[in-house]
N, C-alpha and C positions, 0 to 999 in steps of 0.2 A: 194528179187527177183523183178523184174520189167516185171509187166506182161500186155499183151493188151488181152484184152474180145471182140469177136464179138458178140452184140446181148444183149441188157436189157431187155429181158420178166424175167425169173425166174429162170434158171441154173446159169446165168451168173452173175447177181448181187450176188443172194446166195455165190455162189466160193467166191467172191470179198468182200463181208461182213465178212468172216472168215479169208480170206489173209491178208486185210485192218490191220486187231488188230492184228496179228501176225509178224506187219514191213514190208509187202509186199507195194508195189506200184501198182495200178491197175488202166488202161486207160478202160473205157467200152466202145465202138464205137454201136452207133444206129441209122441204115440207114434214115430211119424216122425224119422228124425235130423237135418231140415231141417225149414225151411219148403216145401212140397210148391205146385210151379206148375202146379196142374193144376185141373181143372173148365172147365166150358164159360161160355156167355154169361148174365148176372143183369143185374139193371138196378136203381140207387137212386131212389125217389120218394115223393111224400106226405111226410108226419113224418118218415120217415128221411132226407129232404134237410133238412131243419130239423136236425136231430142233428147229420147230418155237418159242417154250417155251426157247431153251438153247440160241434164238437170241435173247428173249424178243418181240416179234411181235405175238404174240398168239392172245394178247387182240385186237389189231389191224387190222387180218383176220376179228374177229368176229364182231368187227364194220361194218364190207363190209356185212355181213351176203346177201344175197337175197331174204329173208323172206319166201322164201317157206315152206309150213308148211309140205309137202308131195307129193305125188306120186298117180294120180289116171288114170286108162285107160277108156275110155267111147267107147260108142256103137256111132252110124251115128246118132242118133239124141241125143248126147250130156248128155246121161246116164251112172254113172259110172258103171262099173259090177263088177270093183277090186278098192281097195283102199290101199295104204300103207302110214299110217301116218309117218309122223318124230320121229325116237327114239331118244332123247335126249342122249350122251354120250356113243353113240354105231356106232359098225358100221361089217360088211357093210350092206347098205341101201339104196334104192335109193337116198333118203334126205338126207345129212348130214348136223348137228349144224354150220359145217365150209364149206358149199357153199359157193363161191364167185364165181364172174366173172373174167376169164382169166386175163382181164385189170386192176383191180381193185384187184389183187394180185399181179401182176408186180409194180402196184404204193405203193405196201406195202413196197415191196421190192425195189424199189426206194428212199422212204423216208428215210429208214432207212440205205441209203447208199450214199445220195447225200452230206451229208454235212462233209464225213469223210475226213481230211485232206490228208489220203493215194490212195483215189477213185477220180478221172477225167472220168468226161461224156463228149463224144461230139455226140453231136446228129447232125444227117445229116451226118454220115459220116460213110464211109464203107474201107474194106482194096480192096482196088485195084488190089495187087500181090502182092505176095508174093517173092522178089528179093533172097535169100536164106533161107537157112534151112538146118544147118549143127551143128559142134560142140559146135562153138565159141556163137552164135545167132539164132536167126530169124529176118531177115532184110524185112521190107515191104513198098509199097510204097500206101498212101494211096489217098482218094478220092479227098481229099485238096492238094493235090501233095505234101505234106508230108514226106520223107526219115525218118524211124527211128528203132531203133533195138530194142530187146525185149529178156528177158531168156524163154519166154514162149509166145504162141500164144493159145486162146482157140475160139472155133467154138462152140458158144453157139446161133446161128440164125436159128434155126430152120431145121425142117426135110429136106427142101428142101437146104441145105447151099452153099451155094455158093463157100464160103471158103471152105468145105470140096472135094465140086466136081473139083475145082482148082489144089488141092493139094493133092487126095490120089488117087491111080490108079483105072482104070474102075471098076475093078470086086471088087471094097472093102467094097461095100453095094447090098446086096443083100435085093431086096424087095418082102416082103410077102404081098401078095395084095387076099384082104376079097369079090372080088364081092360086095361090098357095097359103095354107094356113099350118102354123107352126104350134106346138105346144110342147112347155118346156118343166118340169118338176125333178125334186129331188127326192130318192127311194134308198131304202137298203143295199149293202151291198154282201154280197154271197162269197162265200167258197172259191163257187165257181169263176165268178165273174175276175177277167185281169184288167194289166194298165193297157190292153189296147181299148180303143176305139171300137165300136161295133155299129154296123148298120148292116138291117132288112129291109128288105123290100117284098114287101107282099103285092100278089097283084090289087086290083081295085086302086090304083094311086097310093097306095098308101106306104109308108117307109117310115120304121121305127128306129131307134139306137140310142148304146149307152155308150160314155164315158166317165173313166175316172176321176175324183176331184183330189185335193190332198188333206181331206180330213176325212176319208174312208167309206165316204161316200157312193153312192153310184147317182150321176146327172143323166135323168134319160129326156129325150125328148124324141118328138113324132111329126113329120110335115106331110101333107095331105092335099092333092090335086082336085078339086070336086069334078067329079067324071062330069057330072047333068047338072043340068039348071038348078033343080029342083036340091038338089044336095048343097049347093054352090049358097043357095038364098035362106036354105037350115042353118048355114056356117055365117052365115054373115051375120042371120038373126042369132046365135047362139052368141058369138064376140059380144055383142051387147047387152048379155042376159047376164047372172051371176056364176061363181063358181062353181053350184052344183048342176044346173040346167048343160054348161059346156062338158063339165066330168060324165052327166049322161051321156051325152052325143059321140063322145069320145070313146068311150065304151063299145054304145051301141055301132058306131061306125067301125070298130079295131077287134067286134066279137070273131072269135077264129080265125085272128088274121097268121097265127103261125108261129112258132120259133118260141121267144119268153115273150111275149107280147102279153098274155093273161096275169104272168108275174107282175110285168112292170104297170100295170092297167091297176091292180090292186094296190098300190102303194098309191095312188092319186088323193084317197078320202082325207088321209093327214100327211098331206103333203104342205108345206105352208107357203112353199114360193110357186106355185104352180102361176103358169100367164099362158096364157089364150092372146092369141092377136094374130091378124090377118098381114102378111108379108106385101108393102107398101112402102113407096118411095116417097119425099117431099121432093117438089120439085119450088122452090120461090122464085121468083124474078127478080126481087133485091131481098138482100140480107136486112135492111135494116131501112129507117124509119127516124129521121130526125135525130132523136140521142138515143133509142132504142136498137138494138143487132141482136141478131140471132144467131148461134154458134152451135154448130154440131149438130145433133139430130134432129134439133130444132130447126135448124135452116136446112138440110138435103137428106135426114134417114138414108143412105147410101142400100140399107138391109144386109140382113146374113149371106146373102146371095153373093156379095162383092167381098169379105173378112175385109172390108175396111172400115168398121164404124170406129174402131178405138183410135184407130192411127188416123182417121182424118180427122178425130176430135182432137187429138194431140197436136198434129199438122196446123189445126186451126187457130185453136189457145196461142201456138208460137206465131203464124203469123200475124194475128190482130194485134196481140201484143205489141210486136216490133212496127206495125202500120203507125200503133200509138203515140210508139216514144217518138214519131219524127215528126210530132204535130210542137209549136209554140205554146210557151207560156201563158193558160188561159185560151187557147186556140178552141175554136167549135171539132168534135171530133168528126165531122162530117166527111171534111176530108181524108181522113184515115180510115173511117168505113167504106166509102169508093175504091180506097187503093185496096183495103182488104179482099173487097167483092173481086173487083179487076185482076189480081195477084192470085185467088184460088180459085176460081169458079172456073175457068177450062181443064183443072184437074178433078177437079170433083165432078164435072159433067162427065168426062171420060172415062170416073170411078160408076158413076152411077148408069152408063149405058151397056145395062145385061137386056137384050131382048128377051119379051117376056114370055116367051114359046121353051125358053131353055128348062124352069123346073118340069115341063111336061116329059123333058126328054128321060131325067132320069128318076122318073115316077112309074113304072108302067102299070099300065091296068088290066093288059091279060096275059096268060100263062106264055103264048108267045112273046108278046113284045119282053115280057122279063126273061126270056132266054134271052133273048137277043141283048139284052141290057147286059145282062151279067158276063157274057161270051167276051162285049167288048172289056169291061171291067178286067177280067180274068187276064185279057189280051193287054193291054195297057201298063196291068200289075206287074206284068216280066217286061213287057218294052222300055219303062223306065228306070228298070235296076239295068238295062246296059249301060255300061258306061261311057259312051260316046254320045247317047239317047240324051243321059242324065248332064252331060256339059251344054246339052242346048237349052233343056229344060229348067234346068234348076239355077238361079241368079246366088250369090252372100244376100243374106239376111238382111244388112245391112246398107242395101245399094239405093243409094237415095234413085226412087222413083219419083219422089217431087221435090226440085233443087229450090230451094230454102234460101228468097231472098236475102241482099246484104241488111243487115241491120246493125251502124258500131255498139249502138248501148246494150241489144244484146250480145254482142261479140263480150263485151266489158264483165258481163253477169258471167259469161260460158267462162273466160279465166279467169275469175275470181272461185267459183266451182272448182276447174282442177287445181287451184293452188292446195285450197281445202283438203281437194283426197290425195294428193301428194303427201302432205302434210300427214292427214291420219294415217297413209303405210306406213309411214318416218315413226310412230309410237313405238314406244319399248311394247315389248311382249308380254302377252298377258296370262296366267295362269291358268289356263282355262276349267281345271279341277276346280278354282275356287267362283266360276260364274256360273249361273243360272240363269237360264233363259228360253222364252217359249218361242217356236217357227212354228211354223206350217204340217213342216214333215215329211215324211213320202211313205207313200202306203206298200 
C-alpha cells in the first residue's frame, strides 16, 4: 500500500512503524518545519507498554523518564497534607516509571522511524485538499502544490484536524465538553522547587501545579471550573482570542490565588509553549470515510481526564495496522477500516466515559468544600500505602487492559525485533571512556 499520514506526534508515526516492516510505503506530512518539543507530562501503560516492548522502544521511553519521584498536594503556604510517592512497576498512579513529555515521545517515535527506507518525512507541509475520494484513490493536492495519489489517507493531526473537518460532514463529531479549562507553560525552575509533583487548589475552582521535566525545567500548568456563566462564556471567548488576551484572563482570574501561584503567573510572557484549550471529547460515529480514517485524537480526544491519549494512540497505529495487512493484493481498504472501527471503538468508548460532574468534584470553590476535598486527599494518601489496600489498587504496569488482536504479519515484525536486540546484548563491550553522547539526564 502507499499510504500518506497527516501529523508526527504519536498515532501517526506508530501506524507507520508497523506498515513500514510489513512492505507498506508511508509519506508522514508535519505542518511544523521541525519536530516540535513541546507538550506537557503523559505516561505509557497497560497494552501500550506491551507495544512499545514488541517495537523495541521501551528502553528508550525510559531514557526520557521526567524524574518525578511523585505526587504531593500542599496547603497556601506550601505544606503538603497528601503525598503519593512513585510505585515502581505499577499502575495506575499518579507517577508513573514511564512519564515523559508529549515531545520527548514523539521524538522516540520519530527516531525509530526516520531512517526506514519505507517512511518519507516532510516537515512543513500539510494536505491542502483533498481533490477525490473514491474507489480507485485518494488524490490530494498539497501545501507544496504537490498533485499526488494515495490507497490510504490517515488524519493523525490532532483533536482539532483539519483534514478531518475538510472531509467528513458537520455532525460527525460530536463534542463532549468537561466545564474545565486547562492551561499548560513552561518556567524556570528554583532552588526550591523538587522532582515531586505539586498541586494547589485554591478555592474559586481553581488548581494550580508543577512538575519536573528532565532538562531542568519546571512544567506548570493550571485547570479551572468556571463557577458562573458569565466566567464560563469569558473562557470560551478567551480560547479563541490570542495569546496575550488568554495570559490576561489567566492572570486576572489566578490574582491572590495563594502558595507560588504569583511566581508561576510571571513566567507566562516568555513562555513559548504556552496553550490555552478547553477540555473536550470527540466523539465520531465512524472513523473513516471511503479511503480517508481518523486515528487518534483525531478520531476520539479521550482528554487528560482519562491518561489515556498516548496509549490509545499507540493501541490505535497497532491495530489499524494489523486490520491492513489482512486486506489482499490491491484490495479497497474499506474493509480493514470497519474491522478497525469494530475491534477498538468499545474500548475506547469505555476510555472515554468520565462523567462530566467529576472535574467539579476535585475543584472546590469555597473554603469549606476545599476542606473537605483535601481531608479526603490526606485520607486516601495513607489508605493506599497499606499494603493489602495497595494489592487491590495498584495492577503491573504492564497488564494489557486492551487484548491486542491476532495479527501473523505482525507477530512476523514482533520476532524479527527481538531477534535484533538479542543480537545487539550479544556485542563485545564497549569502552565507554572512549564514547560520547548526549541523553536527556536527570535533574
Amino acid at each position: 500500500m502507499n499510504v500518506l499520514i497527516s501529523g508526527a506526534s504519536v498515532a501517526g508515526p506508530s501506524l507507520a512503524w508497523w506498515l513500514a516492516r510489513t512492505g507498506a510505503r508511508v509519506t508522514i506530512l508535519e505542518k511544523n518545519p521541525t519536530l516540535m518539543p513541546i507538550g506537557q507530562n503523559i505516561d505509557v501503560h497497560g497494552t501500550s507498554v506491551i507495544i512499545a516492548q514488541k517495537m523495541g522502544i521501551l528502553q528508550d521511553i525510559r531514557d526520557f523518564n521526567t524524574t518525578e519521584v511523585g505526587v504531593k498536594f500542599v496547603d497556601s503556604k506550601g505544606e503538603a497534607f497528601a503525598e503519593m510517592p512513585l510505585k515502581p512497576g505499577v499502575a495506575p498512579s499518579p507517577t508513573n516509571e514511564l512519564e515523559i513529555l508529549r515531545g520527548d515521545l514523539a521524538k522516540v517515535f520519530y527516531n525509530a522511524t526516520k531512517d526506514s527506507p519505507n517512511i518519507e518525512y516532510r516537515f512543513g507541509t500539510t494536505v491542502k485538499r483533498v481533490i477525490s475520494n473514491n474507489d480507485e484513490a485518494v488524490e490530494v493536492e498539497l501545501s507544496d502544490g504537490r498533485v499526488e495519489k494515495y490507497d490510504l489517507l490517515v488524519a493523525a493531526d490532532g483533536q482539532w484536524s483539519k483534514l478531518r473537518k475538510a472531509n467528513f460532514p458537520p455532525d460527525a463529531v460530536q463534542l463532549r465538553d468537561y466545564n474545565l479549562f486547562a492551561v499548560y507553560w513552561t518556567t524556570d525552575r528554583l532552588p526550591i522547587d523538587t522532582n515531586w509533583g505539586t498541586i494547589y487548589q485554591a478555592t474559586g475552582s481553581r488548581v494550580i501545579g508543577t512538575r519536573p521535566d528532565p532538562y531542568g525545567n519546571l512544567r506548570a500548568s493550571l485547570m479551572f471550573v468556571p463557577p458562573t456563566e458569565s466566567q464560563r462564556k469569558a473562557w470560551d471567548l478567551v480560547a479563541r482570542s490570542d495569546k496575550q488576551a488568554q495570559v490576561d484572563l489567566v492572570r486576572k482570574e489566578y490574582a491572590g490565588a495563594g502558595w507560588e501561584t504569583d511566581r508561576l503567573l510571571a513566567g507566562l510572557d516568555k513562555a513559548d509553549d504556552f496553550y490555552f484549550h478547553a477540555i473536550q471529547q470527540n466523539r465520531m460515529s465512524e472513523w473513516s470515510q471511503n479511503r480517508i480514517v481518523c486515528l487518534g485524537d483525531a478520531a476520539w480526544a479521550p482528554t487528560p481526564l482519562t491518561g489515556m491519549g498516548a496509549s490509545l494512540a499507540m493501541i490505535g497505529g497497532y491495530v489499524l495496522a494489523g486490520e491492513l495487512t489482512k486486506l489482499g493484493p490491491a484490495e479497497h481498504p474499506r474493509r480493514a477500516l470497519e474491522a478497525f472501527d469494530k475491534a477498538l471503538r468499545p474500548f475506547v468508548e469505555k476510555i472515554q466515559n468520565v462523567p462530566t460532574f467529576v472535574p467539579r468534584l476535585v475543584h472546590p470553590y469555597s473554603s469549606v468544600e476545599r476542606w473537605f476535598t483535601q481531608s479526603l486527599l490526606s485520607l486516601l494518601s495513607k489508605v493506599v500505602q497499606i499494603p493489602w489496600v495497595g494489592k487491590q489498587l495498584y495492577e503491573p504496569i504492564d497488564k494489557e487492559d486492551y487484548v491486542l488482536p491476532d495479527y501473523p504479519r505482525l507477530k512476523a515484525v514482533e520476532v524479527e525485533v527481538e531477534v535484533k536486540s538479542s543480537e545487539s546484548k550479544q556485542m563485545p563491550n564497549i569502552d565507554s571512556s572512549a564514547v560520547s553522547y548526549t541523553s536527556p539526564g536527570r535533574v
